[in-house]
C-alpha positions in Angstrom: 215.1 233.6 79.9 214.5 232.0 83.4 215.2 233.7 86.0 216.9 232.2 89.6 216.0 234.3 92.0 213.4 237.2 92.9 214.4 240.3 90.8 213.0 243.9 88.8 213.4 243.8 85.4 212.2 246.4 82.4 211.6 246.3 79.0 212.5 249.3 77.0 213.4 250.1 73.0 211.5 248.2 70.3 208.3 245.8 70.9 208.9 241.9 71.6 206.6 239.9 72.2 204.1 242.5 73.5 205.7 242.8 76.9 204.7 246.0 79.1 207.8 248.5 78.3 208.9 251.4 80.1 208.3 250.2 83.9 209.3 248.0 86.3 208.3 244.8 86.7 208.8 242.2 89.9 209.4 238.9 88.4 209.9 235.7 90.9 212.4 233.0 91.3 211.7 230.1 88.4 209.9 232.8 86.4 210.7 232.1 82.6 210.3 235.5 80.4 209.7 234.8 76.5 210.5 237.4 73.4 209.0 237.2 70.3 210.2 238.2 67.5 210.2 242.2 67.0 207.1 243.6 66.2 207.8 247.1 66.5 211.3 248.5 66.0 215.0 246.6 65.7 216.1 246.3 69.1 215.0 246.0 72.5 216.6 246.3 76.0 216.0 244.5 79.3 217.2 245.9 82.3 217.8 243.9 85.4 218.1 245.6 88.7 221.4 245.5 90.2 222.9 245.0 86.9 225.1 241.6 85.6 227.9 240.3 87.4 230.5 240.3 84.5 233.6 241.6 84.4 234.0 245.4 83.1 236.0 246.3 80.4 237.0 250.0 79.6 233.9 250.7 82.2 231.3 248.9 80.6 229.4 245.8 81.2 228.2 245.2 76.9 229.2 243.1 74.5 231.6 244.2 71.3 231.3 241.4 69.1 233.8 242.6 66.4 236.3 242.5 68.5 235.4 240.1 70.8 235.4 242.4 74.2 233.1 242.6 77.5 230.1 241.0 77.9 229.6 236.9 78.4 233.2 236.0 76.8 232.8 238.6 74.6 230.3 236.9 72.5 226.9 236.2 71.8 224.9 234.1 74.1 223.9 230.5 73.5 221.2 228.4 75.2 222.5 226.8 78.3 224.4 230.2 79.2 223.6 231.9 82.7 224.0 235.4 83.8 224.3 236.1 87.4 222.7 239.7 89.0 223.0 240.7 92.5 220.5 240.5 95.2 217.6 243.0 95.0 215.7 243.6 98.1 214.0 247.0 96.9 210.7 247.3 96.0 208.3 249.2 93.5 205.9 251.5 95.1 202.3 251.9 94.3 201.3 251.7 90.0 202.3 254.5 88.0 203.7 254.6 84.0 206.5 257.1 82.4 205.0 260.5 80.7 204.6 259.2 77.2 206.6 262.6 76.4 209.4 261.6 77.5 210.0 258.9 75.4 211.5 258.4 71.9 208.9 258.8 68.9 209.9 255.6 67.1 208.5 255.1 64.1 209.2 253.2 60.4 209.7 256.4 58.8 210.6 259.2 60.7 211.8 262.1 60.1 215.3 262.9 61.5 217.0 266.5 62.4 220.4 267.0 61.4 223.5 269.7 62.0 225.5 270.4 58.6 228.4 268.5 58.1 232.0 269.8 57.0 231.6 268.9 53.3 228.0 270.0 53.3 228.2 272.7 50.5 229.7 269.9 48.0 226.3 268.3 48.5 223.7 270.4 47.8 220.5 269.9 49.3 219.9 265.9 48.0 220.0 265.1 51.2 217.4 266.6 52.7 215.4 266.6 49.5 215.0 263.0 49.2 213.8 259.7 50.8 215.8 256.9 52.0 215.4 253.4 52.8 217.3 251.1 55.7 219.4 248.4 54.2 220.0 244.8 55.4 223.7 245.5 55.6 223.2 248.0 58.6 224.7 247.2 61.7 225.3 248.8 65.5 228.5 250.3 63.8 226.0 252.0 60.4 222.8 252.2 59.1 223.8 252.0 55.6 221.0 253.8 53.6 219.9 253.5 49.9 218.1 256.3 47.4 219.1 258.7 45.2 223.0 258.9 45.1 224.6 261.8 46.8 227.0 263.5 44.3 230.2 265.4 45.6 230.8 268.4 43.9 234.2 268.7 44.9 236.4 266.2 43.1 240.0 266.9 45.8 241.1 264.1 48.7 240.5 264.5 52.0 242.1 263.5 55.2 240.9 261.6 57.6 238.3 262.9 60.1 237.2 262.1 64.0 233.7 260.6 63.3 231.0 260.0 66.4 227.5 258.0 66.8 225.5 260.2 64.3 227.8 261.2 61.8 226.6 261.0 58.2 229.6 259.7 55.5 229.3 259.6 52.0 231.0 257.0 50.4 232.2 256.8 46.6 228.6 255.2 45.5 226.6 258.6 46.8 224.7 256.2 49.1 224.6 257.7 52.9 225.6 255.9 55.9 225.0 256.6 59.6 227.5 256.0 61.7 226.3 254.7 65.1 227.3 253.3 68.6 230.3 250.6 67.9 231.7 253.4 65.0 234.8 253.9 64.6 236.8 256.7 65.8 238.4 258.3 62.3 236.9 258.2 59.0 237.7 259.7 55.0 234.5 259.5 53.6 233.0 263.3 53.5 230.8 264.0 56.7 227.8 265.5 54.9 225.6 265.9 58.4 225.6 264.6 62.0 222.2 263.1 63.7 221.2 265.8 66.3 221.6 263.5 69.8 218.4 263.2 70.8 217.3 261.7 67.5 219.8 259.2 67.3 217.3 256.4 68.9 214.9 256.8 66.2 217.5 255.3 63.7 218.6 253.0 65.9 215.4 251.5 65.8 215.2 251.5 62.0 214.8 248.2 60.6 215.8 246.4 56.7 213.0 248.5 54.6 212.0 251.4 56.8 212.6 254.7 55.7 213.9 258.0 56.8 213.7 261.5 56.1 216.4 264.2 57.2 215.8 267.8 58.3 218.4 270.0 59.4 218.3 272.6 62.5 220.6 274.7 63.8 223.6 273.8 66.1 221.9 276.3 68.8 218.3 274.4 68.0 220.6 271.3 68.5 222.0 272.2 72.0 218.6 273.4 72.8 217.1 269.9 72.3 219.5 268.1 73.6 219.7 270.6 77.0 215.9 269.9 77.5 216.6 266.6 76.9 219.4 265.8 79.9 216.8 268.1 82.0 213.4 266.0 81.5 215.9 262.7 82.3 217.2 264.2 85.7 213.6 265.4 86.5 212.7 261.5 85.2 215.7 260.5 87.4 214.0 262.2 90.4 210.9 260.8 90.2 211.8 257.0 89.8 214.0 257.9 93.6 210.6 258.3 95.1 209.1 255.0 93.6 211.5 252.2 95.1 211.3 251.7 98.9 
């Protein structure tokens, strides 16, 4: 990446090319910024103050590849492409780094809280019981997950469901898959659990091989989490307002 003119940038989610993460750093005009390949974790973000000048679609600035919406042309970029960012004038005040606390406790096998599912009871406890590994056919829409199969007790049809980021479906084969941010909106596989919120970033750093472990909390230890959650990122929020002049 080279960069035209004087800008902030930060590097956040998995490690690439052993770049600081998690602060802000000044970069100047001509300044070319390699990644290498992941070392840590399946995806990585860069944030550049100001954001990208693209057009929005249905109030975003990203990419949907499937269907070809937002973003650069609504595809992937190519070598020769160039992204244009506003002018940044602000600057970073004194040195200081994010409470490690704060921040998602990626790992190659974590261990994941769940909420029960509507067809939960035709499961049994398998799911919880066992270990799972990340296949290569996982994608931003699911992280389709291999190990011992899931077998529904119940043999009846079901209609079709709303799904969200985080739902667990079991298809006919009795191997889970997480549904995650590109899902779709409906779904007729049984929902056996749904990926509490706040844990949601440690399988979307899950890459072909790792594995993962679930363990279900209640809906109220849910809210909980995800209420202390929102509050640590508006006290976060807060603080980074006092660090930009």
């Amino acid at each position: 990446l080279e960069f035209s003119a004087e800008t902030i940038v930060a590097l956040t989610g998995g490690d690439f090319g052993g770049w600081p993460r998690w602060k802000p750093l000044r970069v100047a005009a001509g300044t070319r910024l390699k990644l290498g390949p992941a070392g840590a974790g399946c995806r990585g973000y860069l944030a550049i103050a100001g954001g990208f000048d693209v057009e929005p679609v249905l109030g975003g600035r990203g990419t949907y590849l499937r269907a070809a919406l937002g973003g650069f042309h609504g595809r992937a970029l190519q070598v020769g492409d160039g992204l244009h960012a506003p002018e940044y004038s602000r600057e970073v005040i004194g040195r200081w780094h994010m409470d490690e606390r704060i921040l998602p406790a990626y790992s190659a096998a974590p261990t994941v809280r769940i909420v029960r599912g509507a067809q939960a009871d035709e499961f049994g406890s398998a799911l919880t019981a066992e270990e799972f590994k990340v296949t290569p056919r996982s994608d931003r829409m699911g992280v389709r997950l291999t190990g011992p199969a899931l077998v529904r007790q119940a043999t009846g049809e079901l209609a079709s469901a709303a799904v969200a980021p985080g739902t667990i479906q079991v298809p006919p084969d009795g191997q889970p898959i997480v549904l995650m941010a590109d899902a779709q909106t409906i779904g007729g596989y049984p929902q056996v659990a749904h990926v509490i919120a706040v844990d949601l970033p440690l399988v979307a750093q899950l890459r072909p091989g790792d594995a993962v472990r679930f363990h279900e909390v209640t809906l109220a230890e849910a809210h909980k989490l995800a209420h202390d959650r929102e509050r640590a990122l508006g006290l976060l929020h807060e603080g980074l307002a006092q660090k930009f002049r």
